[in-house]
C-alpha positions in Angstrom: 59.7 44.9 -48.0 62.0 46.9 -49.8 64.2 43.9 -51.2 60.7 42.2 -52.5 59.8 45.4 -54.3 63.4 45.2 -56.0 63.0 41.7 -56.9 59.2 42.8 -58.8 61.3 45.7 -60.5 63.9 43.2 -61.8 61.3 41.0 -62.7 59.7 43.5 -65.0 62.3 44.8 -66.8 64.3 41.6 -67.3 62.5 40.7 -70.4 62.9 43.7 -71.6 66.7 43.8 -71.2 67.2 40.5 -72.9 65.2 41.1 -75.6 67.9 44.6 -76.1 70.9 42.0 -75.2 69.7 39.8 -77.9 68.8 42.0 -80.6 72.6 43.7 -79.7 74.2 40.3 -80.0 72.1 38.9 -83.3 73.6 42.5 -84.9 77.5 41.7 -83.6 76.9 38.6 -85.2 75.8 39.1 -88.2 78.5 42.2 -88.4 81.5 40.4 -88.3 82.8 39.1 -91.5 82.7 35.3 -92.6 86.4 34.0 -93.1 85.1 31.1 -95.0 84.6 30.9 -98.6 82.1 29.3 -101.0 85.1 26.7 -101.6 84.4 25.7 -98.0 80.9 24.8 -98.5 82.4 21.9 -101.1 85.3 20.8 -99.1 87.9 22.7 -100.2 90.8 22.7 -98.0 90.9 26.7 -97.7 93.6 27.2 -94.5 94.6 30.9 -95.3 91.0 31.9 -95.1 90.4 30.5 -91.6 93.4 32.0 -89.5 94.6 35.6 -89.4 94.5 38.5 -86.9 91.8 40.7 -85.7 92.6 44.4 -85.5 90.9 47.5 -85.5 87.2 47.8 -85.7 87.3 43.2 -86.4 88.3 43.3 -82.7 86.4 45.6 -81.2 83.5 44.2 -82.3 84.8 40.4 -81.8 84.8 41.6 -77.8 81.5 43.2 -78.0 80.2 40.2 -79.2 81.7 37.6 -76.3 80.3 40.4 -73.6 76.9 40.5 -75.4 76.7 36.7 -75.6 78.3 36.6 -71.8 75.7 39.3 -70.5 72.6 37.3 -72.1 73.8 34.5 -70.4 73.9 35.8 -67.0 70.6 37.7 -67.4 68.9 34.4 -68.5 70.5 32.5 -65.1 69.5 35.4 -63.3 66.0 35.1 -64.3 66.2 31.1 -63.7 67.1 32.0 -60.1 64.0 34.8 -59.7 61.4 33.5 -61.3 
């Protein structure tokens, strides 16, 4: 009885947590900066743009971002398994 009013719980506020995970994750995307150029969009063999290291605040939000993307993905295979 208790467990099957946990799984109701979850099953309410699952959409709601995704819909927060995604909106999170659409903003750490859209946050970090592009390393390509406008020379890339014509084929321009641009190497230097394409390869350095993150530090600081590039980093920190580079992590956030994997986590986001891997916490949507284990809220939308737990709600596969629920529903």
């Amino acid at each position: 009885m208790l467990l099957c009013r946990h799984m109701v719980l979850l099953q309410q506020a699952l959409p709601y947590v995704q819909i927060g995970l995604s909106v999170l994750l659409m903003l750490a995307i859209l946050l970090q900066r592009t390393g390509a150029s406008l020379g890339g969009a014509f084929g321009v063999d641009n190497f230097s743009s394409g390869f350095h290291t993150r530090r600081g605040l590039e980093k920190t939000l580079f992590q956030a971002t994997i986590v986001l993307g891997i916490l949507f993905a284990l809220s939308a295979l737990v709600n596969l398994i629920i529903s």
